[in-house]
Structures are given as structure tokens and as C-alpha cells.
matplotlib code that plots the C-alpha trace (Angstrom):
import matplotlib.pyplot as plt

x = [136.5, 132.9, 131.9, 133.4, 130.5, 127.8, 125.7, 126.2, 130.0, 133.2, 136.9, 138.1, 141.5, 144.9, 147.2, 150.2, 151.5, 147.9, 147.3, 144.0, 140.8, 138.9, 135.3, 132.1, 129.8, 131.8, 135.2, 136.0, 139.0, 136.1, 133.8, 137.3, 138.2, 134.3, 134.7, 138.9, 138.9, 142.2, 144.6, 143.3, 143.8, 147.1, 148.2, 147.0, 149.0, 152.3, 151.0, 150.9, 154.3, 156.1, 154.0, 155.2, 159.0, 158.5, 159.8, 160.7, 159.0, 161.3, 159.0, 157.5, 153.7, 152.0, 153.0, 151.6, 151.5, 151.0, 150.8, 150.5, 150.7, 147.1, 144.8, 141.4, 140.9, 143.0, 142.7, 144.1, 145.8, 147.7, 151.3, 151.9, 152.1, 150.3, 146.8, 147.5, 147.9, 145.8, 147.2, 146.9, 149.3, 150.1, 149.2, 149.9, 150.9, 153.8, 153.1, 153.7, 153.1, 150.1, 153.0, 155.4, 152.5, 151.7, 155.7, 156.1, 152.7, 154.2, 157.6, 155.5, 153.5, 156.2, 157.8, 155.3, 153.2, 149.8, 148.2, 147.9, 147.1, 146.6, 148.7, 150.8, 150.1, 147.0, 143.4, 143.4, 140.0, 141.9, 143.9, 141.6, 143.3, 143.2, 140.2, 142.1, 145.3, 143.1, 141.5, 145.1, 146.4, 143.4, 144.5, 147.5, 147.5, 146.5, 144.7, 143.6, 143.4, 142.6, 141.9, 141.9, 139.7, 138.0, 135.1, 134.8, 134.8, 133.6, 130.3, 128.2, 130.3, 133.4, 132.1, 130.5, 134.2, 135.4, 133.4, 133.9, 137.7, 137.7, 138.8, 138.8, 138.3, 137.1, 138.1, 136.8, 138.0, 135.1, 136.0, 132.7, 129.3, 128.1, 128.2, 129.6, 132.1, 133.2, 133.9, 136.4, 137.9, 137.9, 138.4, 136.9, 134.6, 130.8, 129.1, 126.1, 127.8, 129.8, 127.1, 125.4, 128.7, 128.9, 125.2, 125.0, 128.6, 126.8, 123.5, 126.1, 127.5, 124.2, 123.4, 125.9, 125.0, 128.9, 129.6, 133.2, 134.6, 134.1, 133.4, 135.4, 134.9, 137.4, 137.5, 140.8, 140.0, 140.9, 140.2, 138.2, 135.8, 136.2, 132.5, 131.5, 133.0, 129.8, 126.9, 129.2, 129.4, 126.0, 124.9, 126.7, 126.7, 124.2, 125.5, 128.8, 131.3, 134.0, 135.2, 138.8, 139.1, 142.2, 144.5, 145.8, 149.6, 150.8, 153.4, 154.3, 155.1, 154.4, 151.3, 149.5, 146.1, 144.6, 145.4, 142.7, 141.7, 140.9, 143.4, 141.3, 144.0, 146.8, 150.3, 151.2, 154.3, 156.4, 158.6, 157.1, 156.6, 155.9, 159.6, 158.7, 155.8, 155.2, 156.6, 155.4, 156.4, 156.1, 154.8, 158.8, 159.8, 161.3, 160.1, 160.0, 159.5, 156.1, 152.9, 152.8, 153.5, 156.7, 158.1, 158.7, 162.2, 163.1, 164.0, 165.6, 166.0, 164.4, 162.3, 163.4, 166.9, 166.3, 164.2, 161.7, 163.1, 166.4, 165.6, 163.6, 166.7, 169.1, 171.6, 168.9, 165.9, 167.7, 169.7, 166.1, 164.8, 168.0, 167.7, 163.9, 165.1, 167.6, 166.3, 164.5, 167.3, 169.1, 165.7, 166.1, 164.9, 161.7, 160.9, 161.2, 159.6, 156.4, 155.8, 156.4, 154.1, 151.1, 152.0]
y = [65.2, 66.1, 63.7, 60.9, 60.7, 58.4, 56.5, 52.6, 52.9, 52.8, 53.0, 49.1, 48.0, 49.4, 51.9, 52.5, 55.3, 57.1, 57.1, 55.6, 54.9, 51.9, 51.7, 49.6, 48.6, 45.2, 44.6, 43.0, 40.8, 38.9, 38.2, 37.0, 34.9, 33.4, 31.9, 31.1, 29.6, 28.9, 29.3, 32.8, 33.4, 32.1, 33.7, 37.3, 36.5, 36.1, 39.5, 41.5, 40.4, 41.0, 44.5, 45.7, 44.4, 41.7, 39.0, 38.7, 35.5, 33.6, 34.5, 37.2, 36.6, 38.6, 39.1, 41.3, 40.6, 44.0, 40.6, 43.1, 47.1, 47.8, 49.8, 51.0, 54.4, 57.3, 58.8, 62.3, 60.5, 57.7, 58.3, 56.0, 57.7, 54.7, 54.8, 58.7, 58.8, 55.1, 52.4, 54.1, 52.0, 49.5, 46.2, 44.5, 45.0, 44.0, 41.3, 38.2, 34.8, 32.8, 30.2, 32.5, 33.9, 29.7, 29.3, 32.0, 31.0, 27.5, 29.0, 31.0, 28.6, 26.6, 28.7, 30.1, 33.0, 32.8, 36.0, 37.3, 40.2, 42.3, 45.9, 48.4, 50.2, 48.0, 47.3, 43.2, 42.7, 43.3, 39.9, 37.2, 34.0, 36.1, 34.1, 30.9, 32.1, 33.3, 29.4, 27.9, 30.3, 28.9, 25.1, 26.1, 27.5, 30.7, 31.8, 35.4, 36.2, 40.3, 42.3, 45.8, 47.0, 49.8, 48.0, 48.6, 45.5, 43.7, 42.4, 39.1, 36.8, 37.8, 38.7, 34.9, 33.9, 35.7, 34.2, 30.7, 30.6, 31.8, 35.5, 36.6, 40.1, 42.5, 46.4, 48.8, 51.9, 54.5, 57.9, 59.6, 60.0, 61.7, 60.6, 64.2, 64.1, 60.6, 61.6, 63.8, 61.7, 58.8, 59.5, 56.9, 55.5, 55.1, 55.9, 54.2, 51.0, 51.0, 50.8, 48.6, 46.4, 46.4, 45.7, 43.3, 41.4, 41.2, 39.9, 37.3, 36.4, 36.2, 33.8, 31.5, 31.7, 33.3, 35.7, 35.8, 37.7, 40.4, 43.4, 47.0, 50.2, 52.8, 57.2, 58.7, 62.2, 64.9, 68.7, 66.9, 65.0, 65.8, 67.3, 64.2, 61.6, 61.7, 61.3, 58.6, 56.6, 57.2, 55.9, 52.5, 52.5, 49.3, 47.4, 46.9, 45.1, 48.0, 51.1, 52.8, 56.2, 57.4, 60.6, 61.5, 61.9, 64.6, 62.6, 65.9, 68.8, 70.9, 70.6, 70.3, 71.2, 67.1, 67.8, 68.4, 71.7, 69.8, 66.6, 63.8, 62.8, 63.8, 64.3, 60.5, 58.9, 56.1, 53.7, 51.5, 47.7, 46.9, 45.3, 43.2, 41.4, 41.9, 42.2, 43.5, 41.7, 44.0, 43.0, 42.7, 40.4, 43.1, 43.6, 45.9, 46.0, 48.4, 48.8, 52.6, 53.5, 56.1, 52.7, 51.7, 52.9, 50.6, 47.5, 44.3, 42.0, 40.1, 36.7, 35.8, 35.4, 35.1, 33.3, 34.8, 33.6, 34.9, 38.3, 38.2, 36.9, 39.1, 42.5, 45.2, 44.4, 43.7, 47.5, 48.9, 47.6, 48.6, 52.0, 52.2, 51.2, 54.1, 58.3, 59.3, 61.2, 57.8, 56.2, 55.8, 58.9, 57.3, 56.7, 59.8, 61.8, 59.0, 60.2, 64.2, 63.8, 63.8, 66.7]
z = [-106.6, -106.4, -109.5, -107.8, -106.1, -107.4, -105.2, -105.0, -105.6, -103.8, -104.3, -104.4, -105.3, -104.6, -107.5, -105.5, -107.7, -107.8, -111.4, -111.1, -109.1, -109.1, -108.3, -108.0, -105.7, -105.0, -105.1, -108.6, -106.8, -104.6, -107.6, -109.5, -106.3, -106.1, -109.5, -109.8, -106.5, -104.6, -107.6, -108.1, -104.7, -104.6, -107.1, -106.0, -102.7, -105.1, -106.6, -103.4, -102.3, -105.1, -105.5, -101.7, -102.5, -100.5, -103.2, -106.6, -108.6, -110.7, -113.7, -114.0, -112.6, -115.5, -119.2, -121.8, -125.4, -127.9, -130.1, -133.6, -134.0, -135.3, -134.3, -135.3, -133.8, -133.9, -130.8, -129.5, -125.7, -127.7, -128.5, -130.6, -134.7, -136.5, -134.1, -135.2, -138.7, -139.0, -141.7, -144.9, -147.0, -144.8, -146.0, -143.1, -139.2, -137.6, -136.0, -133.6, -135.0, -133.1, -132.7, -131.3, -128.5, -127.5, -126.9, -124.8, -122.9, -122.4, -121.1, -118.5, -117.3, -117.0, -115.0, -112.7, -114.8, -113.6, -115.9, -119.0, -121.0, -124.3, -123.9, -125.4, -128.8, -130.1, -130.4, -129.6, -131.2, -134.6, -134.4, -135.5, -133.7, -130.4, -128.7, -129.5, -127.9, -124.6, -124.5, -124.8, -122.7, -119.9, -120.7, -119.9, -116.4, -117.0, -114.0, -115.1, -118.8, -119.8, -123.0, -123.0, -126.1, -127.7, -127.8, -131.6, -133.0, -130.1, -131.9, -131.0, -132.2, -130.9, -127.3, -127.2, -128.2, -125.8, -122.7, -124.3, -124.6, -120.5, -120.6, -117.2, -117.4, -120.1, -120.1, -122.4, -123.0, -123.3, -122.0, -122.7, -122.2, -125.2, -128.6, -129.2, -126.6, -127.8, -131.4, -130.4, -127.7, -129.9, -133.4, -135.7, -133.5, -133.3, -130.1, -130.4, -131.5, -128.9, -126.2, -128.3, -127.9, -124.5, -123.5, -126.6, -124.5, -121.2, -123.0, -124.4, -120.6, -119.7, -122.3, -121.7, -118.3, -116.7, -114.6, -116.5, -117.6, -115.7, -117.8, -116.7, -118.3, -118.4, -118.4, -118.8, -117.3, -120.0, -121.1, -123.6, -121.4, -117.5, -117.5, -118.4, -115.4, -113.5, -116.1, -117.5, -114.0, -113.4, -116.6, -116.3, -112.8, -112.4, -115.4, -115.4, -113.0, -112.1, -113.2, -113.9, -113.5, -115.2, -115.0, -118.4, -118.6, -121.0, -123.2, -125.1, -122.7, -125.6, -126.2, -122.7, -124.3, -123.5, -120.0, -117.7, -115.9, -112.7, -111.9, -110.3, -108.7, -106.5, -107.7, -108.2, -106.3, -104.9, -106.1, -109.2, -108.8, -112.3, -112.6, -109.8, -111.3, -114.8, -118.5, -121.9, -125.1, -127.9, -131.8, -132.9, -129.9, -128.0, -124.5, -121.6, -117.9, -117.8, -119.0, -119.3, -122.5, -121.0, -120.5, -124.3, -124.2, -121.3, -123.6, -121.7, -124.5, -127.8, -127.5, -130.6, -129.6, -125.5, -123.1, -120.7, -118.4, -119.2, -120.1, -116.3, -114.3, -117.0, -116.3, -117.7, -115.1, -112.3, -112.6, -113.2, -109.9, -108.3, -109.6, -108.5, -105.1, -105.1, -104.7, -107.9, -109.3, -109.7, -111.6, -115.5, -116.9, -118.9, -115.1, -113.5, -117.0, -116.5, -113.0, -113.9, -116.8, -114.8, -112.8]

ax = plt.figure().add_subplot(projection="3d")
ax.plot(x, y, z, "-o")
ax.set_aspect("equal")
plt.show()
């Protein structure tokens, strides 16, 4: 794709089932490995293996916490009918404890989880105690700590939290290079606050005088914004860390209209890893196996009533993998619908 092509910047990084592109001008793994040391390297050796089948950890080697469902913005790609409709009326999100996050971070480390991050239906920067959890998270043996924001409410403050507690990596979700573009791809949001966020974040690295976290932005190609891939990369291009380029998946089949006129990407493919390495827990304790949001459905078990490590070792996961092993047809269906969906 023609607008992939921006001058200092290269594809880094590895996306086995072709849903993304990462670029930047140097790979973001080194520049993690140059800071972490040994245990990051370690631990990204643990990472590969499991991610090309050749072992399974014990525990899984990276959790996800969607620690409350709130969110900001209502924007047109998210599924989920709360970021949709917003909160009118709700006094207050569902929600994981603080408590409840530290015990499952001490079970992990425990048990060999070496990375953390913020995921599923939420905006992280909307849960006040989440810099404290990120710096207990560090003390405990978390090697790489990651939020994934809209960059919203990432103001001063919180963006000097953030580099002080020992986040890892920072991704913000941006998706446009226009202020009008970006009021449509992001309902609610302010454009101009936004980059003010971001630059005002790497002043506040800068400051502090870190190269961590390292900061990645993020363009989900759509019919909405795919004019827009290459003025955005070129605008940001000697600023940031990384980019993600991401191909939108159409979660309703009946409404395709998001979906863009020119995929970046080919037809994704191959068997998914994600059960190999990595779990979500959800706001109500429930979790899942997958990180995409077609993988809500695939619920393994509660934390309030089971361990980690039992839901990890326990009957649901292990036929998942064995049924991702097997030809697609025999794949559960939210698998086989999350690779279609980008077709």
C-alpha cells in the first residue's frame, strides 16, 4: 500500500495472523531490551516459543485486566453498547476492586507472568488507582507493563504518573490526522487536546529524563479515515517511538459501511497463539483466552471463584488450543467468524 511508504520507517515486529503492521525507524523490542535488560530478554524468548507452539508456560506469560467497563468516547469501530450509547444513568461502572487486580498480580508473578496490560471494552485513564496498580505491578516482577488509551485524559499529571510508576509502553489510539476526520472517527473527543496530550507526555518523559515508556500510536484503517494513513505517519513520524497500523474488522456483517475501500492488508490467516501465552480478565472476574474483542464469548472461568492458574491449566483452554490445532472448520466459531470478519 502506496501510503505505507514514509521515509525513515520500516515494518518491525511480527503479527502472525496479519491484522497489523508495525513500523518505526527502530525496532521498539531493541529500545525495550536496552532499558529491561536480561529479564526482558528472557522473557521475550518465553514469548516466541509459546507464540510458534513451541511450549506452553505454566502461567500464562501476559494477562489483561478490562479492570472497569467505562469509557469516554463513543466511537463508531467499538462493539461494545456502553462506549456507544456512553453512561447516561449509570452512576457507577462495573468494576474490579484495586485489591482484587494486586491478588491476581501476586498469583502471576508467582507463577511466572512476566507482562501486563490494560484491554478489552475500556479507556484505563478513567480508573483513578490505575498508576498505583502499574508501580505494584513493577515491584512485583512485572517485566513489561502496557496501557492502551485514547489519550483523552492523559493530561500532565497523569502522564508524569505514568512514567513514575514504570509503565513500559504507552499506545494511543488516534486514527486520524484531521481534527475533522477525528470527530467522526472518534466521537467525543477533542483533536487538538489530544495532540496536545501526546506531545505534552513525551515533554513529561523528557523531563524526568526516561526513555520509558515507550510511546506507540495507533490507525485502524477505515472508510472513515484510509485517506488519511500517510499524512498521519508523516506527521508523527519523528516523534514518536512506533506505529500500529490496523485493519478494521467488520463486527456486524450488516452494516459493512466502517470497512475500508482498500484493505491494507492481506486476507489474514493461520492458526492463533493467543491461548498459548496470554489471558484477559474481564471487569466481572470472568476471563477469556483473546484480546480481540470476537473473543468475548470464549469464557474459561471466574477469578472470583477460580485461580489463574487453574482456569490456565483447566478443560475450556486446553480444548480451545486443541481445536486451533485442528482444520478451521473444527475452531470455535467466535474463531473462525474473527478471522472472516476482516475479509
Amino acid at each position: 500500500m502506496a501510503e505505507l511508504s514514509v521515509s525513515e520507517l520500516s515494518e518491525v515486529g511480527t503479527d502472525s495472523l496479519k491484522v497489523s503492521r508495525f513500523l518505526a525507524a527502530q525496532d521498539p523490542l531493541a529500545l525495550l531490551a536496552q532499558e529491561l535488560g536480561v529479564k526482558f530478554r528472557l522473557y521475550r524468548d518465553e514469548w516466541e516459543r509459546a507464540r510458534t507452539f513451541q511450549s506452553l508456560p505454566p502461567f500464562p506469560l501476559h494477562v489483561d485486566y478490562e479492570i472497569q467497563l467505562k469509557c469516554d468516547l463513543r466511537c463508531p469501530i467499538c462493539p461494545n453498547g456502553l462506549a456507544q450509547k456512553g453512561h447516561k444513568g449509570q452512576k457507577e461502572p462495573l468494576a474490579l476492586k484495586k485489591d482484587a487486580v494486586i491478588a491476581l498480580l501476586k498469583e502471576g508473578t508467582a507463577q511466572g507472568q512476566r507482562s501486563m496490560g490494560f484491554g478489552g471494552l475500556w479507556e484505563p485513564l478513567t480508573y483513578a488507582e490505575l498508576p498505583e496498580i502499574v508501580a505494584v505491578g513493577r515491584e512485583l516482577g512485572i517485566v513489561d507493563a502496557m496501557l492502551n488509551t485514547n489519550g483523552q485524559l492523559l493530561d500532565r499529571a497523569k502522564s508524569l504518573e505514568l512514567v513514575k510508576a514504570g509503565l513500559t509502553r504507552l499506545m494511543v489510539s488516534v486514527d486520524a490526522a484531521t481534527a475533522k476526520t477525528y470527530a467522526i472517527a472518534r466521537p467525543g473527543g477533542d483533536f487538538g487536546l489530544l495532540e496536545s496530550n501526546i506531545l505534552g507526555f513525551l515533554a513529561a518523559r523528557e523531563e524526568l529524563g526516561r526513555k520509558l515508556p515507550i510511546l506507540r500510536l495507533s490507525f485502524c484503517v477505515t472508510r472513515l479515515n484510509e485517506g488519511e494513513l500517510g499524512r498521519f505517519l508523516a506527521k508523527w513520524e519523528k516523534k514518536v517511538d512506533f506505529f500500529s497500523v490496523q485493519s478494521y474488522g467488520r463486527f456486524d456483517p450488516k452494516a459493512p459501511a466502517l470497512f475500508p475501500k482498500n484493505g491494507p492488508f492481506p486476507a489474514p490467516g493461520g492458526r492463533c497463539a493467543q491461548p498459548q501465552k496470554r489471558l484477559l480478565v474481564r471487569h466481572d472476574g470472568t476471563t477469556t483466552p483473546c484480546c480481540d474483542l470476537s473473543g468475548l464469548s470464549l469464557t474459561l472461568g471466574d477469578v472470583k471463584t477460580e485461580s489463574l492458574t487453574e482456569i490456565w491449566a483447566g478443560a475450556r483452554i486446553q480444548k480451545i488450543r486443541a481445536a486451533l490445532a485442528g482444520p478451521k472448520a473444527s475452531w470455535p466459531k467466535a474463531c473462525q467468524a474473527c478471522q472472516a470478519k476482516y475479509g
